[in-house]
C-alpha positions in Angstrom: -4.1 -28.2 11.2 -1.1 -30.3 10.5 2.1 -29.1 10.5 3.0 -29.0 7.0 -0.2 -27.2 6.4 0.9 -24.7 9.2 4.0 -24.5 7.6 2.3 -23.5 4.1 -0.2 -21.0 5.8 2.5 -18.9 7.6 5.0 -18.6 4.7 8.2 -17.0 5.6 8.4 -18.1 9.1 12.0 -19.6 10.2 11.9 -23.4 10.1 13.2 -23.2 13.8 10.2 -21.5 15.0 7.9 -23.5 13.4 9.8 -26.6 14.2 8.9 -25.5 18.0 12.6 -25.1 18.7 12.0 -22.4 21.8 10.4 -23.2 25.0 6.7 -21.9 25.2 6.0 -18.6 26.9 4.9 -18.0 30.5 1.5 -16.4 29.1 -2.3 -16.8 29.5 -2.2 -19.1 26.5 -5.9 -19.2 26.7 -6.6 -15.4 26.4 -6.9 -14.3 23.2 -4.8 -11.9 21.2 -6.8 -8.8 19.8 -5.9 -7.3 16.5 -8.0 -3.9 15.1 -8.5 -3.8 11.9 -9.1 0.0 10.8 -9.8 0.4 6.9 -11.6 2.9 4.9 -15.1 1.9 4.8 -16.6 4.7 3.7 -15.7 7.6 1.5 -13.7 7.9 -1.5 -11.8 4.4 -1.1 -14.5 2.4 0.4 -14.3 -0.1 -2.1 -10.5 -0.6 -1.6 -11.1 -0.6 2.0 -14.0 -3.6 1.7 -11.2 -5.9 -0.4 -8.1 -5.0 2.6 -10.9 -6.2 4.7 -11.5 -9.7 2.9 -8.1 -10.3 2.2 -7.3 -10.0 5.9 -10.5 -12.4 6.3 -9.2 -15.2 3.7 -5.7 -15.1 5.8 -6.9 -15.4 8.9 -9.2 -18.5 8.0 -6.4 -20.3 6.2 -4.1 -20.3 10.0 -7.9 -20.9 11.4 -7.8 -17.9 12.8 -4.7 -18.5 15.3 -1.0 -17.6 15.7 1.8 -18.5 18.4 -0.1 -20.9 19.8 -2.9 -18.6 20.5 -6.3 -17.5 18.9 -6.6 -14.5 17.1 -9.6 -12.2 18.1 -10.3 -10.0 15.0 -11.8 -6.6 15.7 -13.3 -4.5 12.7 -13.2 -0.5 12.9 -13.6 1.8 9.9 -12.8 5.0 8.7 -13.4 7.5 6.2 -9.7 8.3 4.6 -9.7 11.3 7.0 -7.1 11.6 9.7 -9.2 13.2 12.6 -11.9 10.1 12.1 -9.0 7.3 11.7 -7.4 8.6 14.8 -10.9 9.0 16.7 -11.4 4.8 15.1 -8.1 3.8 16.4 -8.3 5.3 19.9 -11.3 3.2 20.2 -9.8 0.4 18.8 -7.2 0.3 21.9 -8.8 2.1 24.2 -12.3 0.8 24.4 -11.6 -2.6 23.1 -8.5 -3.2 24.5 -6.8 -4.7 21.2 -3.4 -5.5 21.9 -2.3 -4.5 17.9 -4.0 -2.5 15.0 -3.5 -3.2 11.6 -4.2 0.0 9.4 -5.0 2.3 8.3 -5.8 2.8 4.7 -4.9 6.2 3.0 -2.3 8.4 3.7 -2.7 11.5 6.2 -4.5 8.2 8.6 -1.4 6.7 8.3 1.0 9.5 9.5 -2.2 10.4 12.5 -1.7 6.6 13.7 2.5 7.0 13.2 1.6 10.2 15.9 -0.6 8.4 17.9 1.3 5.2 18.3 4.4 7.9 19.4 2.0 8.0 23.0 1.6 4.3 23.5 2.9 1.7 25.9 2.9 -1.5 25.5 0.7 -1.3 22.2 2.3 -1.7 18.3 0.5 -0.5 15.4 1.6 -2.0 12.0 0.3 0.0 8.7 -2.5 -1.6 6.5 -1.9 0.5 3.4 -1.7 3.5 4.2 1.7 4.9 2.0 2.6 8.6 3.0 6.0 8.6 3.1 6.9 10.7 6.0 4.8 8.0 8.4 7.7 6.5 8.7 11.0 8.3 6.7 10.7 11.8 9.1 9.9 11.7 12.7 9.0 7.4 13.2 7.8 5.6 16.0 9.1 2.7 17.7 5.5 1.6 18.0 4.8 2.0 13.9 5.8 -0.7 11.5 5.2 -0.9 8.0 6.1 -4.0 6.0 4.2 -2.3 2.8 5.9 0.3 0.7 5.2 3.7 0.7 4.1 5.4 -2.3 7.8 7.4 -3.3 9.0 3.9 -3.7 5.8 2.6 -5.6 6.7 5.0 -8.4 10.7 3.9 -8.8 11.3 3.8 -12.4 8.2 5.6 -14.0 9.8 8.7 -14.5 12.4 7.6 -16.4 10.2 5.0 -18.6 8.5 8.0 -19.4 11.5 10.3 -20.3 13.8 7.8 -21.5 11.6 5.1 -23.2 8.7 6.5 -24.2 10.3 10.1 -25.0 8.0 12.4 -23.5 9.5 15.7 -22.6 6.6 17.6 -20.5 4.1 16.3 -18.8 1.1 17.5 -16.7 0.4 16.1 -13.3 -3.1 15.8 -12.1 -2.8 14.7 -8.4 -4.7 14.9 -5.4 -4.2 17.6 -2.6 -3.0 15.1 0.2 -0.1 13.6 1.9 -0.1 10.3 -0.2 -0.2 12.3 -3.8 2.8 13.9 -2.6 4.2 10.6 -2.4 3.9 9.5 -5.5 4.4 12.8 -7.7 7.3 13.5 -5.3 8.5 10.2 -6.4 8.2 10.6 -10.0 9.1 13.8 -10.2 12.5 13.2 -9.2 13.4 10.7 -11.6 11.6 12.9 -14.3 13.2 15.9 -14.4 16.2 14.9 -13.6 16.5 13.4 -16.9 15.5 15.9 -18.4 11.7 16.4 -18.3 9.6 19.7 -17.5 6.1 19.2 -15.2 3.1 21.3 -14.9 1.2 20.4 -11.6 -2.9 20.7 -10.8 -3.8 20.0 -7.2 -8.0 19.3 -6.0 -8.7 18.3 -2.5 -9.9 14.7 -1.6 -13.3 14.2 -2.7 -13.8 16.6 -5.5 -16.2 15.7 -7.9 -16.1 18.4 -10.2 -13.2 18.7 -12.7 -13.9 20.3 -15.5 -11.5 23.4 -14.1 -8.6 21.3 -13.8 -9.2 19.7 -17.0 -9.2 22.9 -18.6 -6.1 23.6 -17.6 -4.1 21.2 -18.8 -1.0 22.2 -20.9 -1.8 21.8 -25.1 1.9 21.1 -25.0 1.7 18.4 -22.3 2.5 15.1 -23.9 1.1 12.9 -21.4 -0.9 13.2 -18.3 -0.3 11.8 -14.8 -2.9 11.1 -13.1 -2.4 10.7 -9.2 -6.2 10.1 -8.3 -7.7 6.8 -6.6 -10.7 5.7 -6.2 -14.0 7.4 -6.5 -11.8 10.7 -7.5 -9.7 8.7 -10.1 -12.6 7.4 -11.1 -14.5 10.8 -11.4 -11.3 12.5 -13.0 -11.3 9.8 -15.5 -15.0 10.2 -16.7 -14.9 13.4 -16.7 -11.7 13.8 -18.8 -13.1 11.2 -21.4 -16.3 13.0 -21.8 -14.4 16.0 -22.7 -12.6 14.2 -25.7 -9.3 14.1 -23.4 -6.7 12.1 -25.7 -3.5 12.4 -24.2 -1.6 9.3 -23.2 -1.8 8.2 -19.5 0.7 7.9 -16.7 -0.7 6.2 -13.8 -0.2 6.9 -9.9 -0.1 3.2 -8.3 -4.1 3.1 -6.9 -5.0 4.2 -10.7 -3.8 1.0 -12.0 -5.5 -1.2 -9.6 -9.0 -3.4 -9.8 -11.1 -0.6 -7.4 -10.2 1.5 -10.7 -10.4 -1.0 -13.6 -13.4 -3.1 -12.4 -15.5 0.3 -12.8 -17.6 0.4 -16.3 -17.5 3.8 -17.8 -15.4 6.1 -21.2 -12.6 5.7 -18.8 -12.2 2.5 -19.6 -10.6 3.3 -23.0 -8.6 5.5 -22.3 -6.5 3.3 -19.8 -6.0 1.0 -21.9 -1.9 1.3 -22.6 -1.7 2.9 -19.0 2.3 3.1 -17.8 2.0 3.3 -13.5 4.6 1.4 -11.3 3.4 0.0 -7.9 4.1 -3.2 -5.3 1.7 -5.3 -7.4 0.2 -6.3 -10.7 -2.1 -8.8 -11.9 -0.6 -10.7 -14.3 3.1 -11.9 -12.4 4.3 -15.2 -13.1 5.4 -16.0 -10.3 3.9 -19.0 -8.2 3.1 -17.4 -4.5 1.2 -14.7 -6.6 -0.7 -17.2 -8.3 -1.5 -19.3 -5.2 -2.7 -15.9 -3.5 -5.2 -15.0 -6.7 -6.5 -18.7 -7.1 -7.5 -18.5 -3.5 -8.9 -15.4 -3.8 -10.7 -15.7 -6.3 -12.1 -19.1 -4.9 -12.9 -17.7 -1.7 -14.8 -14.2 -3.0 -15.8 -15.2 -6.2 -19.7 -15.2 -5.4 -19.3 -12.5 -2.4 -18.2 -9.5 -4.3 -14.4 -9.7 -4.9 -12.4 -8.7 -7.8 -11.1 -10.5 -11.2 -7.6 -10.1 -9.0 -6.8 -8.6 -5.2 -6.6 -4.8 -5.2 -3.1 -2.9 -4.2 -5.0 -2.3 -0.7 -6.2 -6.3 0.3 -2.3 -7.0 -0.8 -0.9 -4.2 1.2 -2.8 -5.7 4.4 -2.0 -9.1 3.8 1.5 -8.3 4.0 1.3 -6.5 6.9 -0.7 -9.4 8.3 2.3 -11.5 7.1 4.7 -9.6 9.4 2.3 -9.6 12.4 1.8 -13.4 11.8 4.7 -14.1 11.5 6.5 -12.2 14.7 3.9 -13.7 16.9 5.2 -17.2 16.0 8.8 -16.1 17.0 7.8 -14.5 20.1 5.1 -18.2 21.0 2.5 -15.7 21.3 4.0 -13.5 24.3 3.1 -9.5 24.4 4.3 -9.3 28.0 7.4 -6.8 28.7 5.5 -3.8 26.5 5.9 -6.3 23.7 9.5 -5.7 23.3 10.0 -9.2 22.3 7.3 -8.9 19.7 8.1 -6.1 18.7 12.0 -6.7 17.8 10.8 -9.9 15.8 8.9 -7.4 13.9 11.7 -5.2 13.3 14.0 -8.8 12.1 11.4 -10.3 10.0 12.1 -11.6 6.4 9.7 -13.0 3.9 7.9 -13.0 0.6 4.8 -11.2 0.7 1.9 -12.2 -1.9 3.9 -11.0 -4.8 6.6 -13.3 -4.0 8.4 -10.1 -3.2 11.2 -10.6 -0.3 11.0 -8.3 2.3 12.5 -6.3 5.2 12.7 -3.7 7.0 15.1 -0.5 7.2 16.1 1.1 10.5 12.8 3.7 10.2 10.8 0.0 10.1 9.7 0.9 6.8 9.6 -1.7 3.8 12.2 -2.7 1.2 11.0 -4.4 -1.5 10.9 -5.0 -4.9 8.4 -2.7 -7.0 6.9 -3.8 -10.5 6.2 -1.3 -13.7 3.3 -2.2 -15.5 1.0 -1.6 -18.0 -2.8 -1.9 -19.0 -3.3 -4.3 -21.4 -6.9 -6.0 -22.4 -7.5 -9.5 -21.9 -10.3 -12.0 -23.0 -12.6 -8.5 -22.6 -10.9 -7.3 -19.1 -8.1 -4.6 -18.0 -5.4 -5.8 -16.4 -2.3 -4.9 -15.7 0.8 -6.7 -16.8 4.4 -6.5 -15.3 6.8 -5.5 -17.8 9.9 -4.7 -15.8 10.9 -5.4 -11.7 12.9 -2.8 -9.7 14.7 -5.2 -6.9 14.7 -3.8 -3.0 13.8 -0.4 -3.7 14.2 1.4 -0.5 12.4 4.7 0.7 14.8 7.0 -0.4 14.9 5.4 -4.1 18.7 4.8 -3.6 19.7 8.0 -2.9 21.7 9.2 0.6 19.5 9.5 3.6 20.7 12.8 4.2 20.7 14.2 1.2 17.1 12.6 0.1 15.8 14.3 3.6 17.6 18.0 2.7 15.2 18.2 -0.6 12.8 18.4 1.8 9.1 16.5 2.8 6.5 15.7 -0.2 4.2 18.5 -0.6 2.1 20.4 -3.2 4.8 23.1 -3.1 7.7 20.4 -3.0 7.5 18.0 -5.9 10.7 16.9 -6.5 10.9 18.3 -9.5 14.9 19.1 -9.7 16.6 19.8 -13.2 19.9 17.9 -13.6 21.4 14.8 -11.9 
């Protein structure tokens, strides 16, 4: 690969590094470095979990599969969206098969089981896949847990007040599942919402319900929209489900509803999306040129192997945590010796766009900042897709507000929405 080309393959690296301005490392320059890669292969978001999987693949091949003057030895584990098997995945990962950093997980309560787990490690880094419960890194984070993804509080900067302000609703009702990443999102709604001035009813079902015909029927008659905080095969489920019962009410999207895993489904639900508000770190139609680059190859590469009309929120989410790995192990020449303290404080310094052409960086909890997109569903030439129609710059996890007084309202939960009257 020439160095041009190298130079184009890992975008956002400093010129110096790449310009071989340091003095290779005393390491085994032969041995390999091991990467797990833990996604959701079965379950609910299996079919997110298969695109995180390929877009990881795709980026890999285009540095041919080598970084910091070393080869990159790509180990495959999978999950279930369940914390107890992620955790049980990634101990084998490191443990077993010795990888020296794991890239994942997927879905939410994983994410904060890994933030625990990587708490008891030496020497070992685990960087999030897209996995975006927001206390994995905003309460209690680990030195050995990086996330260059937002988390899902950030992904829903600006919907609430779109929905208040602009489109004038004044009560909603939230349909959301019962886990750690839901509260993400309806936390982060929430707080924008009723703050200016909106009233929320809230309907919780466990991960994996397939039944929903007692949550529909409990939906407010004086709701004037529904938010639906599904993803996947529950969204997906919800969706029908609602549809079949003649559901009309306009829809607010949580970020993994307005996404191709969702879209790319046939079914009634397709019709009602259609017009769908959500707000997320990506969206298919983006005009701007690194996005456009990442889709043409993408859709080159998977076209006749089962990928999407565009990359899902979840192969984008892993490629720019692939960016950031990538992308310290080019500072650091490829050298995980001294517990990876060298690599691990390039993580913590590094700078770039990811396949949005999004810049981004990390805070001091080595969580993301970066710029977050509203969109909406729109059809075109016979397909849904979604279509930015306004960009919130370096969002950060706390939406703006104080650290300390965003952490005194209190952790996400089913019983702590966010839902606060007033300004």
């Amino acid at each position: 690969m020439t160095t041009l080309t190298r130079r184009q393959a890992l975008a956002g690296l400093s010129t110096a590094t790449l310009a071989g301005a340091f003095p290779a490392p005393a390491v085994a320059q032969n041995a390999p470095i091991r990467i797990g890669g833990l996604t959701t292969l079965e379950g609910p978001f299996a079919t997110g979990g298969q695109d995180s999987f390929r877009c990881v693949q795709m980026e890999l091949e285009r540095i041919n599969h080598t970084a910091g003057g070393r080869r990159i030895e790509f180990i495959r584990e999978s999950s279930n969206a369940r914390a107890d098997v992620a955790l049980a995945r990634a101990r084998k990962l490191v443990e077993q098969d010795g990888v020296d950093i794991v890239l994942g997980p997927l879905s939410g309560a994983e994410g904060i089981a890994l933030k625990d787990y990587s708490a008891t490690l030496t020497g070992k880094t685990i960087v999030n896949g897209s996995s975006a419960a927001a206390d994995t890194t905003l309460r209690n984070p680990s030195k050995n847990f990086f996330r260059f993804s937002t988390d899902g509080t950030q992904w829903m900067a600006g919907v609430g007040n779109h929905v208040r302000k602009t489109m004038g609703i004044e009560e909603v009702c939230v349909v959301a599942g019962d886990y750690a990443f839901p509260y993400a999102q309806v936390f982060g709604f929430s707080l924008e919402y009723c703050r200016a001035g909106g009233r929320a009813t809230y309907l919780w079902s466990p991960l994996g319900t397939t039944d929903f015909a007692s949550q529909i029927a409990q939906i407010p008659k004086s709701a004037g929209a529904l938010v639906v905080v599904h993803g996947g095969t529950d969204g997906l489920a919800f969706m029908t489900q609602y549809a079949q019962a003649g559901g009309s009410l306009p829809i607010v999207g949580g970020s993994i509803m307005a996404d191709q895993t969702m879209m790319s489904a046939r079914g009634p639900h397709r019709k009602l999306m259609i017009g769908m508000v959500s707000g997320g770190p990506i969206a298919d139609v983006n005009e701007d040129p690194n996005w456009n680059d990442f889709v043409a190859r993408y859709r080159k590469r998977w076209a006749n192997e089962g990928g999407f009309q565009s990359p899902s929120i979840h192969g984008v989410n892993y490629t720019t945590n692939l960016q950031g790995i990538l992308g310290a192990l080019e500072e650091v020449r490829g050298d995980l010796s001294g517990d990876q303290k060298a690599f691990q404080a390039a993580l913590a310094k590094r700078r770039f766009k990811n396949p949005m052409g999004a810049e981004v960086f990390l805070d001091h909890n080595r969580q993301a900042v970066s710029d977050i997109f509203l969109t909406k569903i729109e059809e075109r030439e016979g397909k849904p897709v979604t279509v930015a129609f306004a960009r919130a710059p370096a969002i950060n996890q706390t939406l703006g507000v104080p650290e300390d007084r965003f952490l005194a309202l209190g952790a996400p939960s089913r019983g702590n929405t966010g839902c606060i009257a007033g300004t």
